[in-house]
PDB file of N, CA, C and O in Angstrom, chain B, residues numbered from 101:
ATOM      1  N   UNK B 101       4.070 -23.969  41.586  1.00  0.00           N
ATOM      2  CA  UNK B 101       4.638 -23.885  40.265  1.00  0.00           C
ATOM      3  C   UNK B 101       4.282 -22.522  39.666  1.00  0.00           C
ATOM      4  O   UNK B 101       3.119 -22.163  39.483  1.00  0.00           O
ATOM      5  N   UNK B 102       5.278 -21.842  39.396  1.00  0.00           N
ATOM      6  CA  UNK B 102       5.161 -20.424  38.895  1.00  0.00           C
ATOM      7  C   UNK B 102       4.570 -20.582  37.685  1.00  0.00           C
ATOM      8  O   UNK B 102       4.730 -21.629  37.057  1.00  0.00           O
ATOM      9  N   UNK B 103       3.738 -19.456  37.162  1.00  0.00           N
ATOM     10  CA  UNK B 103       3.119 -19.406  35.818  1.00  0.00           C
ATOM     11  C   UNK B 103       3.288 -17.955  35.260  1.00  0.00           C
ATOM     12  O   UNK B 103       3.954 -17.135  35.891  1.00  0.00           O
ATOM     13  N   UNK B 104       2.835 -17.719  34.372  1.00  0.00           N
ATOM     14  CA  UNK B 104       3.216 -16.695  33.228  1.00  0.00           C
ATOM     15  C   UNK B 104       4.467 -16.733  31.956  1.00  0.00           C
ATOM     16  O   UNK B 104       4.918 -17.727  31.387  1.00  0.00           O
ATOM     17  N   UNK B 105       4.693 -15.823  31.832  1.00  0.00           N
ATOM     18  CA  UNK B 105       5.783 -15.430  30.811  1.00  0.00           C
ATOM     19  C   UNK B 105       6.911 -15.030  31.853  1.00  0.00           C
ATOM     20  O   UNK B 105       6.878 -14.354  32.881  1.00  0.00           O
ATOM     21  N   UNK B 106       8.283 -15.953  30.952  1.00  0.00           N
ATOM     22  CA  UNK B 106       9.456 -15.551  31.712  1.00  0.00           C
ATOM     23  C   UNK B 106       9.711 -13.634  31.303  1.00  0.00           C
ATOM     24  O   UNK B 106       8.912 -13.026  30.591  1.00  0.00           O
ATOM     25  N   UNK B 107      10.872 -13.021  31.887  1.00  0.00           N
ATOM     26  CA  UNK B 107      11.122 -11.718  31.281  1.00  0.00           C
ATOM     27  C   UNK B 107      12.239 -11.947  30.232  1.00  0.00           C
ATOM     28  O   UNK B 107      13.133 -12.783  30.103  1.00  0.00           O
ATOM     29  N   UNK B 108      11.827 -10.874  29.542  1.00  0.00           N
ATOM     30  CA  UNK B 108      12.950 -10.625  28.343  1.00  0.00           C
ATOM     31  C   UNK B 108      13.924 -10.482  29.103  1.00  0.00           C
ATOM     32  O   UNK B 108      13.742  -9.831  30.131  1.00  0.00           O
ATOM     33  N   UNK B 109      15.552 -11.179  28.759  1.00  0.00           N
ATOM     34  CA  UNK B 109      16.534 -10.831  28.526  1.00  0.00           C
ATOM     35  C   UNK B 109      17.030  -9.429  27.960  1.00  0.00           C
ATOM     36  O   UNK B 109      16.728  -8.984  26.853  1.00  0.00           O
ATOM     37  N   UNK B 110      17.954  -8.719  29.034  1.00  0.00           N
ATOM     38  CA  UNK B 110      18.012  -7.448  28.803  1.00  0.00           C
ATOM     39  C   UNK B 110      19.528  -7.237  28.678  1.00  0.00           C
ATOM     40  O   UNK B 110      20.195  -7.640  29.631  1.00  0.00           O
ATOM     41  N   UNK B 111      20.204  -6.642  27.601  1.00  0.00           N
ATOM     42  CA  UNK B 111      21.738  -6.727  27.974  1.00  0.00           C
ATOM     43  C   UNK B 111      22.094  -5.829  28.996  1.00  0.00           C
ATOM     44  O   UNK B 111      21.505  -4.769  29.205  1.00  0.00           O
ATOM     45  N   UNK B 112      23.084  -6.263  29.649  1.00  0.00           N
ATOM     46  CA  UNK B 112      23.870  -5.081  30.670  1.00  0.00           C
ATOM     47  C   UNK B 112      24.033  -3.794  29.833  1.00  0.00           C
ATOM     48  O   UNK B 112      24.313  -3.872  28.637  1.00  0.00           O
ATOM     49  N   UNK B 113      23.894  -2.838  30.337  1.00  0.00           N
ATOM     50  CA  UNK B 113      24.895  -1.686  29.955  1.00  0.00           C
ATOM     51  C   UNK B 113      25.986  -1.198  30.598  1.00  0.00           C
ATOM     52  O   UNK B 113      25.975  -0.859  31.781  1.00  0.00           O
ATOM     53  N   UNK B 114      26.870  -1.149  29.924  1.00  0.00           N
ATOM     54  CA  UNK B 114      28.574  -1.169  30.175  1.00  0.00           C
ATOM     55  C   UNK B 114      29.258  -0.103  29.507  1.00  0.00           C
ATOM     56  O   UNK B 114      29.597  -0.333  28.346  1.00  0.00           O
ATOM     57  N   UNK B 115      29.558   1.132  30.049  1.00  0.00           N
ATOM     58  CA  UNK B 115      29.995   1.910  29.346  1.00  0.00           C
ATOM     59  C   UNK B 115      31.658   1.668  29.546  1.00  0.00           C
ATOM     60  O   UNK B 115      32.284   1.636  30.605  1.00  0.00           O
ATOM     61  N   UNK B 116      32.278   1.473  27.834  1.00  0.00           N
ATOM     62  CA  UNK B 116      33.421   1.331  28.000  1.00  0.00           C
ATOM     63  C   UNK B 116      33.870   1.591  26.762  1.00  0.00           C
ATOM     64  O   UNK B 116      32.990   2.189  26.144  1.00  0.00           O
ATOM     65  N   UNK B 117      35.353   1.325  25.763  1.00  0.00           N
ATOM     66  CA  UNK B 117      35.862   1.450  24.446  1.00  0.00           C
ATOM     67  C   UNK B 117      35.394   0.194  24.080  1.00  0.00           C
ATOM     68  O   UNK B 117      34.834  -0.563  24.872  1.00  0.00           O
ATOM     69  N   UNK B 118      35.682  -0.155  22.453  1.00  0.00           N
ATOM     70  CA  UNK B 118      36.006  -1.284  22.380  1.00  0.00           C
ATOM     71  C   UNK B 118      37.204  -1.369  21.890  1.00  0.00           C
ATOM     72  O   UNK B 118      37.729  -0.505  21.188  1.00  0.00           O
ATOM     73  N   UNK B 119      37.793  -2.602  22.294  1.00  0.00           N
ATOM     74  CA  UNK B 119      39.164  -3.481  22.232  1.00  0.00           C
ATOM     75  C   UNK B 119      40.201  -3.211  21.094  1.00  0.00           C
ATOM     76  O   UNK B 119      41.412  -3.100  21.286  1.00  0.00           O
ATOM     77  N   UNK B 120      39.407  -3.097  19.563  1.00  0.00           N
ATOM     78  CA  UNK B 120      39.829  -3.416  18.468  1.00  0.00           C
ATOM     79  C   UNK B 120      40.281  -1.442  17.674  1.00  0.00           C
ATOM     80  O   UNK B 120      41.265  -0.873  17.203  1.00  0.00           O
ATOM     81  N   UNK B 121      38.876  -1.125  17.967  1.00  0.00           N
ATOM     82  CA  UNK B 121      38.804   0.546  16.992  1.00  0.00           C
ATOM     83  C   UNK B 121      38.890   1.426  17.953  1.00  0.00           C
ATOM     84  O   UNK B 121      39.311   2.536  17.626  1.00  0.00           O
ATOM     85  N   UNK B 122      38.463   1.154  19.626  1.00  0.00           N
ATOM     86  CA  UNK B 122      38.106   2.369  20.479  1.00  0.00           C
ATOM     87  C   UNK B 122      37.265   3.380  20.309  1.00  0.00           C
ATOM     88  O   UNK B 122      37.444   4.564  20.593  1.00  0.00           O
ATOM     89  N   UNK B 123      36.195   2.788  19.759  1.00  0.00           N
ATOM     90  CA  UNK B 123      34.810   3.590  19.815  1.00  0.00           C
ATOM     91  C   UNK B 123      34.281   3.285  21.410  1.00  0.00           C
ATOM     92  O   UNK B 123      34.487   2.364  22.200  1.00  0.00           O
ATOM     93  N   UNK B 124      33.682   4.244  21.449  1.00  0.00           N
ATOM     94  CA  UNK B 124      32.677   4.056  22.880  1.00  0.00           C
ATOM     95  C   UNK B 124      31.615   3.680  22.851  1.00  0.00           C
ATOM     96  O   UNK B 124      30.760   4.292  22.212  1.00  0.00           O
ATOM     97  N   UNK B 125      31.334   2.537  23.547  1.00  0.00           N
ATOM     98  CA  UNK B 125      30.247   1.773  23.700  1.00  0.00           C
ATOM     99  C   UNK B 125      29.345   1.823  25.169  1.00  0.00           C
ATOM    100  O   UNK B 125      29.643   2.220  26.295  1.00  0.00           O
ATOM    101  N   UNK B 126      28.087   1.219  24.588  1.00  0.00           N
ATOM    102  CA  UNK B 126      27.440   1.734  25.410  1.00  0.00           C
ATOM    103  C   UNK B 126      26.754  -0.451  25.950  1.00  0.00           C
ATOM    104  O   UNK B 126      26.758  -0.997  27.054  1.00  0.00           O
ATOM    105  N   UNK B 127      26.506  -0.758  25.182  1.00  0.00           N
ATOM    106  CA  UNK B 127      26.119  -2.036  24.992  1.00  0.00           C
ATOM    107  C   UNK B 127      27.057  -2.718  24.112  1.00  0.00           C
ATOM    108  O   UNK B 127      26.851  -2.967  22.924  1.00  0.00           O
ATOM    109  N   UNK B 128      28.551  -3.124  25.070  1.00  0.00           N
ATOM    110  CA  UNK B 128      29.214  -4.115  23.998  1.00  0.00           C
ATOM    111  C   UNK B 128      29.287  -5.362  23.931  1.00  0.00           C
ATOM    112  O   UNK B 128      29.116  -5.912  25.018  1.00  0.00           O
ATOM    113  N   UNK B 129      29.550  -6.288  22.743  1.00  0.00           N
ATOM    114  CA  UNK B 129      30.102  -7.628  22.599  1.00  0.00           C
ATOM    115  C   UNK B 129      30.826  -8.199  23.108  1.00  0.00           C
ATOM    116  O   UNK B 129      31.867  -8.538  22.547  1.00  0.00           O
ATOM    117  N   UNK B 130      30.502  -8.568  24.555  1.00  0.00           N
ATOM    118  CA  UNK B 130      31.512  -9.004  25.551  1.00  0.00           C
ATOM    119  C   UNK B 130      32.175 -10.741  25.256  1.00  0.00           C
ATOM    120  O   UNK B 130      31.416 -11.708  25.322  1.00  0.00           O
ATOM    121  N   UNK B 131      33.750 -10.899  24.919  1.00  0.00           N
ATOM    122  CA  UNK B 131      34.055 -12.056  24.583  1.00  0.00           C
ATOM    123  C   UNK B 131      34.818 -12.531  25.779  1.00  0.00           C
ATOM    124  O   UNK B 131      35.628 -11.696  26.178  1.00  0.00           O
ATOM    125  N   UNK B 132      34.773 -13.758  26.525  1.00  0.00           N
ATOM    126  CA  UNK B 132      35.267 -14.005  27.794  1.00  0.00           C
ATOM    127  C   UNK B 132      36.406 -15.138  27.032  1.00  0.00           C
ATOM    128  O   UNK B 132      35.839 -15.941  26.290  1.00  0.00           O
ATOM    129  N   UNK B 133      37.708 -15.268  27.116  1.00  0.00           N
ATOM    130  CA  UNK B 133      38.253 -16.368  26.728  1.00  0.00           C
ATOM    131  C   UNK B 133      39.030 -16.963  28.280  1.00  0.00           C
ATOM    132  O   UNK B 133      39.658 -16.232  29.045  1.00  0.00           O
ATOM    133  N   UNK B 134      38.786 -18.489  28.485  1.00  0.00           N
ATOM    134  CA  UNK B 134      39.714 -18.833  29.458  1.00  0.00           C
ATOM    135  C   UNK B 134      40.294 -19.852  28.894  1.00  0.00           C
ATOM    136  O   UNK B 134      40.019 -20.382  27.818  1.00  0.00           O
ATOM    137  N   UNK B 135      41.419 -20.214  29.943  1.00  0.00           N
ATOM    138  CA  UNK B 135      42.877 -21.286  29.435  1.00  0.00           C
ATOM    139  C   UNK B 135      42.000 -22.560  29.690  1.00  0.00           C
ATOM    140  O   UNK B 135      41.030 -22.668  30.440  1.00  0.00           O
ATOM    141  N   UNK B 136      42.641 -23.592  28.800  1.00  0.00           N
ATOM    142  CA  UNK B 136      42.302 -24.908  29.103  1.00  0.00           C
ATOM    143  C   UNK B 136      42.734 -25.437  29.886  1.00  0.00           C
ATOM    144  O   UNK B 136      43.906 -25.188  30.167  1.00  0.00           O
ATOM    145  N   UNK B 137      41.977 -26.466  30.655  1.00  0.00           N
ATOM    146  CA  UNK B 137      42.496 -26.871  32.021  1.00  0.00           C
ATOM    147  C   UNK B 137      41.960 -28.157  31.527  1.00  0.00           C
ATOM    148  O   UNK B 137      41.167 -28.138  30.586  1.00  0.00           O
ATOM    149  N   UNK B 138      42.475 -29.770  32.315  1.00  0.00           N
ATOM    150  CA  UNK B 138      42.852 -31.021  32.421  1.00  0.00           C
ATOM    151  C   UNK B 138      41.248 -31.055  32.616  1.00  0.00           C
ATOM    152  O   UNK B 138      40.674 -30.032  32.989  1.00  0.00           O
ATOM    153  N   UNK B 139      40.401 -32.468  32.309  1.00  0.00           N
ATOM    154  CA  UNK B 139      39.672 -32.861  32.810  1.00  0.00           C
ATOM    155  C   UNK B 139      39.633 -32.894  34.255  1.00  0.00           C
ATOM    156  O   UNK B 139      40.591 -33.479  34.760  1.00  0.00           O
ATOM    157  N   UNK B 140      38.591 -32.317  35.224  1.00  0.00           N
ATOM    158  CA  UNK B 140      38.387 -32.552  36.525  1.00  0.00           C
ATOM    159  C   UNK B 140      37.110 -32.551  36.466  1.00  0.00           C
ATOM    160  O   UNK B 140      36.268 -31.979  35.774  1.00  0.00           O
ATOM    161  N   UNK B 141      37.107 -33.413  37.450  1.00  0.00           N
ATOM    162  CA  UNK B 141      35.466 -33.770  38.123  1.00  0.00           C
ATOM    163  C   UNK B 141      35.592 -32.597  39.190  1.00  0.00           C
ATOM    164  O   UNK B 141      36.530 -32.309  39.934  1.00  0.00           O
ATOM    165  N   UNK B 142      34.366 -32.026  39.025  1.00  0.00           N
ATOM    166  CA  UNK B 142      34.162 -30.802  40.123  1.00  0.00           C
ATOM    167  C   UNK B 142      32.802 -31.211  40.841  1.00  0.00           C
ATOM    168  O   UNK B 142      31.833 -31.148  40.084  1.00  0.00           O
ATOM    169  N   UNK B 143      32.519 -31.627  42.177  1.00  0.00           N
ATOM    170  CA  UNK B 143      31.371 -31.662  42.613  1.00  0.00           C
ATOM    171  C   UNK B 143      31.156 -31.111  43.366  1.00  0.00           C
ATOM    172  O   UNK B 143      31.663 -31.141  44.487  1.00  0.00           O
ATOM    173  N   UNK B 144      30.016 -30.182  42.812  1.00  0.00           N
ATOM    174  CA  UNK B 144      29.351 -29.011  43.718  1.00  0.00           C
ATOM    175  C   UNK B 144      28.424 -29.503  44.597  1.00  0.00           C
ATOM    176  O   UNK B 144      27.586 -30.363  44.326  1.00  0.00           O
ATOM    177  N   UNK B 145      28.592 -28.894  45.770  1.00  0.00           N
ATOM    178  CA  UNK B 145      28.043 -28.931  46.935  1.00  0.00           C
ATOM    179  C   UNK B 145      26.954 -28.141  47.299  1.00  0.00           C
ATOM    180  O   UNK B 145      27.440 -27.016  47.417  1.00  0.00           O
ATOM    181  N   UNK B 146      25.716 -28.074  47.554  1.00  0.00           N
ATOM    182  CA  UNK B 146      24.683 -26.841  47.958  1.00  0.00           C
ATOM    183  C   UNK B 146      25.602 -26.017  48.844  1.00  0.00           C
ATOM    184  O   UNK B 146      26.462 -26.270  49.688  1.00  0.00           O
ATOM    185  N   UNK B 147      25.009 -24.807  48.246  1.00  0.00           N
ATOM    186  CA  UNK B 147      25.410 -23.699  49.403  1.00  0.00           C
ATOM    187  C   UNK B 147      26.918 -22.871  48.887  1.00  0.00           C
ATOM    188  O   UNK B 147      27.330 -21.785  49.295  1.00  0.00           O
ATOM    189  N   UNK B 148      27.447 -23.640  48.028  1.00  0.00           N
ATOM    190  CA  UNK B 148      28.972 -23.233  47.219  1.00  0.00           C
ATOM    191  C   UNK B 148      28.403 -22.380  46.972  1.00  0.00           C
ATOM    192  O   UNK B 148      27.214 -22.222  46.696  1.00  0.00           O
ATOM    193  N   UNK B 149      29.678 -21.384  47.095  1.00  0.00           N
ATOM    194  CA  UNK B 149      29.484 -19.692  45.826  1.00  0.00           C
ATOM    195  C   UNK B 149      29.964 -19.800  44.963  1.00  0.00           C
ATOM    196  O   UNK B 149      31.100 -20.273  44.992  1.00  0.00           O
ATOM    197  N   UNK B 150      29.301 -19.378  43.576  1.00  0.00           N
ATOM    198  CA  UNK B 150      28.712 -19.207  42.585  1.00  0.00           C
ATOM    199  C   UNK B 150      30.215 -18.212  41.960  1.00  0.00           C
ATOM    200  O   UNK B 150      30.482 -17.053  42.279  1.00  0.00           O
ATOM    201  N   UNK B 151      30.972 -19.078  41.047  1.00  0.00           N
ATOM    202  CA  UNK B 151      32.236 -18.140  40.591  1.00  0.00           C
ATOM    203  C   UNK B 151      32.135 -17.970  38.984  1.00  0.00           C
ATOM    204  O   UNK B 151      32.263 -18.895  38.181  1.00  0.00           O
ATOM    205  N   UNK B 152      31.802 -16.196  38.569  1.00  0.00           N
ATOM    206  CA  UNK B 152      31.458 -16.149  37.054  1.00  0.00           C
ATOM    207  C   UNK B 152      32.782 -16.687  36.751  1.00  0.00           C
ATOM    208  O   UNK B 152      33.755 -16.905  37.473  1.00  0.00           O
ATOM    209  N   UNK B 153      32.558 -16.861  35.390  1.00  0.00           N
ATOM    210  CA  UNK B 153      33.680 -17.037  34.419  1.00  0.00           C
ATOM    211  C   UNK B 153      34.665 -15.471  33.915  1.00  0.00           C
ATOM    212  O   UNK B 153      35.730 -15.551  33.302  1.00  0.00           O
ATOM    213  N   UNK B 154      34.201 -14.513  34.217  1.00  0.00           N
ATOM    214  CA  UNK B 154      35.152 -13.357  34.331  1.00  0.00           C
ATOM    215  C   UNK B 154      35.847 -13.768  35.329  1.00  0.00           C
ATOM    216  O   UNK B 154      37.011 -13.736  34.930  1.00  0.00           O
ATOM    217  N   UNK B 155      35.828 -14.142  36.414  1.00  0.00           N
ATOM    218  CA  UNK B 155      36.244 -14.261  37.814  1.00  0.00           C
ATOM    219  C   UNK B 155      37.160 -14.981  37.812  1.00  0.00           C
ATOM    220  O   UNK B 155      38.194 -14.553  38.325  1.00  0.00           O
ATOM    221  N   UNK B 156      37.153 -16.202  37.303  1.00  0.00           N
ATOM    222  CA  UNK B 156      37.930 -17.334  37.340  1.00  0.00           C
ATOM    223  C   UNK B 156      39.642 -16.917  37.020  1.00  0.00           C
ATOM    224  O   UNK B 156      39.779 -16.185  36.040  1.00  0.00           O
ATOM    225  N   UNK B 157      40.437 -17.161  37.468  1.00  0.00           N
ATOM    226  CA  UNK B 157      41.946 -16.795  37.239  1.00  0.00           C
ATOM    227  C   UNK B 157      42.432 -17.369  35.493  1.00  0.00           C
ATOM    228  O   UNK B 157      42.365 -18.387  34.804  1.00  0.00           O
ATOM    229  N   UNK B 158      42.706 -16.593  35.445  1.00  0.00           N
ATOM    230  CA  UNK B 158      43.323 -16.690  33.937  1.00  0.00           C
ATOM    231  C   UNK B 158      42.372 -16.106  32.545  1.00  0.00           C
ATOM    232  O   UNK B 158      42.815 -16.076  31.397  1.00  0.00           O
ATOM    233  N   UNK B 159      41.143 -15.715  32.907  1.00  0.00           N
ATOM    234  CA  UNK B 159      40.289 -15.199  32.443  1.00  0.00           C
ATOM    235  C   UNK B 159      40.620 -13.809  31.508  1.00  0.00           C
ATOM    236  O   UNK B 159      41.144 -12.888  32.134  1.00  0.00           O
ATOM    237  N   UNK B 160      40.380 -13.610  30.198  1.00  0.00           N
ATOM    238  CA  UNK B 160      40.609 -12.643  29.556  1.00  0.00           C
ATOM    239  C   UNK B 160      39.287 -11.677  29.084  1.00  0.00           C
ATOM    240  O   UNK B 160      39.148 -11.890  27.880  1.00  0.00           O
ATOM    241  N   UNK B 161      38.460 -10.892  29.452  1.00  0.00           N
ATOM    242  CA  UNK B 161      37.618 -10.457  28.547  1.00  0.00           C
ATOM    243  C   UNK B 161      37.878  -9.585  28.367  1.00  0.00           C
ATOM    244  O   UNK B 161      38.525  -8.809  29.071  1.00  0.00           O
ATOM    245  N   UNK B 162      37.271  -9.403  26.957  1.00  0.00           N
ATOM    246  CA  UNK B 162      37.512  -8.216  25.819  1.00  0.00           C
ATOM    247  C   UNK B 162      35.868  -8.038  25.508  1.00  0.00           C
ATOM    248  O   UNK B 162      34.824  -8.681  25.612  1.00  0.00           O
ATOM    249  N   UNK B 163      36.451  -6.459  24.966  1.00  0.00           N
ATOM    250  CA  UNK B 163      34.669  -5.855  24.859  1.00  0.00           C
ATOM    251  C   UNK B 163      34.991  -5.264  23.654  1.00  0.00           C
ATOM    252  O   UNK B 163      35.934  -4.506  23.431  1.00  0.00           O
ATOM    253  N   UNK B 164      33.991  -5.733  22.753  1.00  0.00           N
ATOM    254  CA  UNK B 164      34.198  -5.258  21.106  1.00  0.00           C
ATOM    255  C   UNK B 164      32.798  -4.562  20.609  1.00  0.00           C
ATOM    256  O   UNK B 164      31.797  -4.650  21.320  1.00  0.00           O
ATOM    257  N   UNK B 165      32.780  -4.043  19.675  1.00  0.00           N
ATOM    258  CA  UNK B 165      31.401  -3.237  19.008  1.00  0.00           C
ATOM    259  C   UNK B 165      30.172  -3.744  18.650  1.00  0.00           C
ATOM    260  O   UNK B 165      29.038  -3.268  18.695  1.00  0.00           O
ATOM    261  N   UNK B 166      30.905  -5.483  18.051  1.00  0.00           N
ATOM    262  CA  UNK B 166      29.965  -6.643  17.366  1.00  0.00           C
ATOM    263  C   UNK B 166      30.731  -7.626  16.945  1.00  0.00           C
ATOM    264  O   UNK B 166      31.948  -7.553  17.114  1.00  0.00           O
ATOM    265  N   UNK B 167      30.108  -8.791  16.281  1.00  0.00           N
ATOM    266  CA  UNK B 167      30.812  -9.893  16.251  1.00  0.00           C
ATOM    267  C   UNK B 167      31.552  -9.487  14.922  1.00  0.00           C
ATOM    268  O   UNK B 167      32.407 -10.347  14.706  1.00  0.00           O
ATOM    269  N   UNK B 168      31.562  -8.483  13.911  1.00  0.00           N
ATOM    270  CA  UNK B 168      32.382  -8.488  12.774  1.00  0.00           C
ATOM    271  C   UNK B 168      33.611  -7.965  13.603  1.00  0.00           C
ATOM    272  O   UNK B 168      34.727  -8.324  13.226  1.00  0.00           O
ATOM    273  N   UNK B 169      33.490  -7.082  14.787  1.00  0.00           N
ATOM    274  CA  UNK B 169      34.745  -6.365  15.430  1.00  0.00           C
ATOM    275  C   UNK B 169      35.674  -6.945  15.845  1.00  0.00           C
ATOM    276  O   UNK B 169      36.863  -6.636  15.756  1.00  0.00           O
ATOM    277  N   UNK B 170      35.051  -8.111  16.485  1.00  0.00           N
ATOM    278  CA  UNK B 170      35.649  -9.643  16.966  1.00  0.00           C
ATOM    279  C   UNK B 170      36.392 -10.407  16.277  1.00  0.00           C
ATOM    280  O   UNK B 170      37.400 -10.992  16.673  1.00  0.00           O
ATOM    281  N   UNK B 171      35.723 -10.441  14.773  1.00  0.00           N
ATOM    282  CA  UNK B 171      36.174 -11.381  14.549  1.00  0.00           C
ATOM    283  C   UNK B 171      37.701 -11.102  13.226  1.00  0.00           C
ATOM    284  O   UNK B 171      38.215 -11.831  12.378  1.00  0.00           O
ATOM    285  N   UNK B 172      37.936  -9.741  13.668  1.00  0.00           N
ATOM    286  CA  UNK B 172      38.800  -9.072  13.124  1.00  0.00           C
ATOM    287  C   UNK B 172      39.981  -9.171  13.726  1.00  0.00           C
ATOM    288  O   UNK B 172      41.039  -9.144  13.098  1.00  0.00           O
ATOM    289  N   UNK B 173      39.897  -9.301  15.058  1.00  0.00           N
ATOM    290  CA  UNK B 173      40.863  -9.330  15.839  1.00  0.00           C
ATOM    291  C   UNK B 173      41.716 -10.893  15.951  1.00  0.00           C
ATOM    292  O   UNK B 173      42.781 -11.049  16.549  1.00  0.00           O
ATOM    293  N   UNK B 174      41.139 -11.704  15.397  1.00  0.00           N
ATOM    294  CA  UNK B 174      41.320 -13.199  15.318  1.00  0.00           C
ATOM    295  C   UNK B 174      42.473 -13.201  14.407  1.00  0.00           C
ATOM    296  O   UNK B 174      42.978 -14.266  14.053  1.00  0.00           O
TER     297      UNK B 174
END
């Protein structure tokens, strides 16, 4: 059983615009939106690979400045 302190959480750095003003960012507000899909039972199996949610088909992310940038775009 491991002991100590977990590590801080560190954001990625991502150099890119953002979405809304096109400032350049260095550390942005990454918003992932995907489509709704039907109830399914999904049972994972050991050993399955591991699919982010960027990844997934139909997947939209947008990279904004902060959540006021975000929530402008709404």
């Amino acid at each position: 059983m491991p002991r100590g302190r977990k590590k801080k959480y560190v954001r990625p750095r991502i150099e890119c615009d953002c979405d809304y003003c096109g400032k350049s960012l260095e550390y942005p507000y990454v918003h992932i939106s995907l489509p709704r899909t039907g109830y399914i039972v999904n049972i994972k199996q050991k050993g399955d690979d591991v699919v982010l949610n960027k990844q997934k088909p139909g997947a939209v992310v947008g990279h904004y400045c902060n959540t006021e940038c975000y929530r402008e775009t709404l």
